[in-house]
C-alpha positions in Angstrom: 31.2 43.2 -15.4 31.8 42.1 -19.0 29.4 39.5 -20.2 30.6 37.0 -22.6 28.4 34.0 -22.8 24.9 33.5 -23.7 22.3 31.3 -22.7 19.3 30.6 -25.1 16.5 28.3 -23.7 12.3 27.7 -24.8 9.7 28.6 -22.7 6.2 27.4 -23.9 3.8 30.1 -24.1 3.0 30.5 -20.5 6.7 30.3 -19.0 7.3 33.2 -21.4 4.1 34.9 -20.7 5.1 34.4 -16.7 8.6 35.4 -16.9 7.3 38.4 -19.1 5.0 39.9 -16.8 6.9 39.5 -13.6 9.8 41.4 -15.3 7.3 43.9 -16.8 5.6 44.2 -13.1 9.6 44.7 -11.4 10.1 47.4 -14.2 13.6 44.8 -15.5 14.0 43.0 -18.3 13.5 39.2 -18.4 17.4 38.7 -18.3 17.6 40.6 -15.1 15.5 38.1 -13.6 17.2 35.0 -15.0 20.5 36.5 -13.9 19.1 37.2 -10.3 17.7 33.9 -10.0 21.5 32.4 -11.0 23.2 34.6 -8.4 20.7 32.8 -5.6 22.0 29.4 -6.6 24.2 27.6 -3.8 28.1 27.8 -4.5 29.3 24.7 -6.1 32.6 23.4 -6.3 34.2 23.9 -9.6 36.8 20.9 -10.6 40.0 22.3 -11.4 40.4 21.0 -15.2 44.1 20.4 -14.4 43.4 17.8 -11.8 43.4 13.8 -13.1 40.3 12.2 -12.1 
């Protein structure tokens, strides 16, 4: 799978420091976990952009 977009976000100290050491612990890197995290997300409808509101 190609990846094309990117995501940038702050985290405060701490949020980094969690998300750092959870990855660190699982032996991934942070994105892995963001990315797993995204794929648990319920399925949502997309609009189709063609359709008039």
């Amino acid at each position: 799978m190609t990846r094309e977009k990117t995501l940038r976000i702050r985290l405060d100290e701490k949020e980094w420091q969690k998300l750092h050491t959870y990855a660190d612990n699982k032996g991934v890197a942070m994105s892995h976990i963001i990315r797993e995290y995204i794929r648990r997300l319920p399925q949502v409808m997309i609009k189709n952009q063609d359709e008039p509101e």
